[in-house]
C-alpha positions as CSV (number, residue, x, y, z in Angstrom):
1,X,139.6,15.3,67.0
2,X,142.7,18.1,66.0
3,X,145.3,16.4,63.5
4,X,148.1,16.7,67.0
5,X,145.7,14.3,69.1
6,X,145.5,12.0,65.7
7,X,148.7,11.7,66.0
8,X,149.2,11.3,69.7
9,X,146.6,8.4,69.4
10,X,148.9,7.0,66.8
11,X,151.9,7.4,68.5
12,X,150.6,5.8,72.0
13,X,149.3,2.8,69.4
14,X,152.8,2.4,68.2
15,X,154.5,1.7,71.1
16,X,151.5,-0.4,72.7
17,X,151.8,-3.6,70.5
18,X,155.9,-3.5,71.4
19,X,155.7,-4.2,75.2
20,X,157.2,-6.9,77.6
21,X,153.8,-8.1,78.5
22,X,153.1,-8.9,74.6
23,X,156.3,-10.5,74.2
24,X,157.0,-12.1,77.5
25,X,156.8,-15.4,76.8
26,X,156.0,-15.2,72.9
27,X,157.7,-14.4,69.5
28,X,155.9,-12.6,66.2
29,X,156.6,-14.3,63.4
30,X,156.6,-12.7,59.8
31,X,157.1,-15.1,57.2
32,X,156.7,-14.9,53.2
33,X,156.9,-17.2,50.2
34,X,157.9,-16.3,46.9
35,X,156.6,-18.4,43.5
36,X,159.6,-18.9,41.6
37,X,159.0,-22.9,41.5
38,X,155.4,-21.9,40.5
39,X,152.1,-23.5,42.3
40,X,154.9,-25.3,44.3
41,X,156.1,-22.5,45.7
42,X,159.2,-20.9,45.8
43,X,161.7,-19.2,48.4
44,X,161.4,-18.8,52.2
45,X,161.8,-15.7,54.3
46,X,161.2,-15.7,58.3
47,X,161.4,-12.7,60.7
48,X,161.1,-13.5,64.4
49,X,160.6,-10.8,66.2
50,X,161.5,-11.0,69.9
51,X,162.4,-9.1,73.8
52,X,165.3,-9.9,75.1
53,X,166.9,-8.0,77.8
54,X,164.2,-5.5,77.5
55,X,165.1,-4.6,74.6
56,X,163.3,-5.5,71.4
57,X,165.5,-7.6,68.5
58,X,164.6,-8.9,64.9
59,X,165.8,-12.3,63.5
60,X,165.7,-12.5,59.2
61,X,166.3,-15.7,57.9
62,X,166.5,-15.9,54.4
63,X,166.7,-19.2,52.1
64,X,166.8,-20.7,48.5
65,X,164.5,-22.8,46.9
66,X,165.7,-26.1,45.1
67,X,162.9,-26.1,42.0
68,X,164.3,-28.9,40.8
69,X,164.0,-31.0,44.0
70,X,159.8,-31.2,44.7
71,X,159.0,-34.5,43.5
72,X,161.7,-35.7,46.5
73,X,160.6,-33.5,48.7
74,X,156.6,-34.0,48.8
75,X,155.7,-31.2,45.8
76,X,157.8,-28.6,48.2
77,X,161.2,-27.2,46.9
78,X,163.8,-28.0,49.2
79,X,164.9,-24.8,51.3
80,X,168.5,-23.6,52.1
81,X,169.6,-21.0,54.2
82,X,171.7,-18.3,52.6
83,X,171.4,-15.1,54.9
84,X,170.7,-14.5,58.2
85,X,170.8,-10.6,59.6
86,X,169.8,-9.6,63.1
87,X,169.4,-5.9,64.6
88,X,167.7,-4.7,67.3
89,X,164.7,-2.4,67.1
90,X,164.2,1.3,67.6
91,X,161.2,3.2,67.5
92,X,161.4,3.7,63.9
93,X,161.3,-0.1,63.0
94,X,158.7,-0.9,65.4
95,X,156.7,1.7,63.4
96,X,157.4,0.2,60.2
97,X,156.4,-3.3,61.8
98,X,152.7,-2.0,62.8
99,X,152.9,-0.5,59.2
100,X,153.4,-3.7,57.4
101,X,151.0,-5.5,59.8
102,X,148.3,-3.1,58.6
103,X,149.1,-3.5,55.3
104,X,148.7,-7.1,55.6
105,X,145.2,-6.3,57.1
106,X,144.0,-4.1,54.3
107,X,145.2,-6.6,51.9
108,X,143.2,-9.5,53.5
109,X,140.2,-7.3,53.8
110,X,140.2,-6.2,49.8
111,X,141.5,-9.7,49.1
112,X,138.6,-11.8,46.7
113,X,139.2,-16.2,46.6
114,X,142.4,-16.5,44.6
115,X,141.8,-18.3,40.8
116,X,145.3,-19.3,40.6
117,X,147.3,-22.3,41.4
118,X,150.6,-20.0,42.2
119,X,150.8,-17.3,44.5
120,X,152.9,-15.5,47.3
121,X,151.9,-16.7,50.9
122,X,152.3,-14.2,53.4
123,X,151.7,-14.9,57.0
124,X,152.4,-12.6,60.7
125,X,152.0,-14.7,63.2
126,X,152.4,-15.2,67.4
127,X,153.6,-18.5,69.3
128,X,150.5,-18.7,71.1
129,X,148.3,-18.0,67.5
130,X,145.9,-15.1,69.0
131,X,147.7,-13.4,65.9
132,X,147.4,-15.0,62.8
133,X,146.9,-12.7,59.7
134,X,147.6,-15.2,56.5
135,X,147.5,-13.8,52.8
136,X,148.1,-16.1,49.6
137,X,147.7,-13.4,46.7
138,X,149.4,-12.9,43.1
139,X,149.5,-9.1,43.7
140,X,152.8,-8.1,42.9
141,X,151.7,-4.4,45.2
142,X,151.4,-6.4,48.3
143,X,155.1,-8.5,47.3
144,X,156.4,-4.7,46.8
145,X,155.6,-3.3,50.0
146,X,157.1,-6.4,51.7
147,X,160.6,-5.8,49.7
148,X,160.5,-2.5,50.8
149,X,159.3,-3.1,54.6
150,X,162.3,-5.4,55.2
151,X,164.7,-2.8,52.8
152,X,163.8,0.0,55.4
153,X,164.1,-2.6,58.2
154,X,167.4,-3.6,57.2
155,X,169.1,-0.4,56.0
């Protein structure tokens, strides 16, 4: 196959996962937890990603973690909201969303049964759960390219 139908392939693949019959009824979610409180956990972000009007929006939801508040809270840090941002998609983020779901897949695949207690969870997911890609890793590679996923998003 020439590099131009490579790409062609790529670009038709881009555009196919970000459809109204995909998202009719349904909503991806793409949600991460940091380890600052340790094997309790830490931080919670949420993206849902959505259709609305045809068009194609993202919802971030940022929140702190209490540390101090898990033996109250059964062993979980008690979460608060601090930022929300919403933007609707172009072409450009949709790429970017395929490209951090792959990512997610080629960390899963290379991924060995974690020795550790604490770790960052990472998790895309659907409503209706015929997509549900979960990763609970230490690697600080797979924590960078979700900082910089959601920097490119957002900027």
């Amino acid at each position: 196959m020439s590099l131009n139908g490579r790409a062609q392939m790529n670009s038709s693949s881009d555009s196919t996962f970000f459809n109204s019959y995909n998202f009719s009824n349904d909503t991806l979610y793409i949600k991460t937890q940091f380890m600052e409180c340790g094997e309790w956990g830490g931080h919670l972000e949420l993206s849902r990603i959505f259709l609305k009007d045809n068009q194609f929006y993202i919802n971030y939801q940022k929140f702190s973690a209490d540390c101090n508040s898990i033996n109250e809270n059964n062993d979980r840090p008690t979460q608060t909201l601090i930022k929300t941002l919403n933007k609707k998609l172009v072409n450009k983020d949709k790429q970017l969303v395929r490209k951090y779901f792959q990512q997610l897949v080629d960390a899963k695949l290379r991924q060995t049964s974690p020795m550790m207690n604490a770790g960052y969870v990472f998790q895309i997911k659907n409503s209706n759960q015929n997509i549900n890609l979960l990763l609970y890793s230490g690697d600080e590679k797979i924590k960078d390219e979700y900082l910089q996923f959601m920097k490119q998003i957002f900027n």
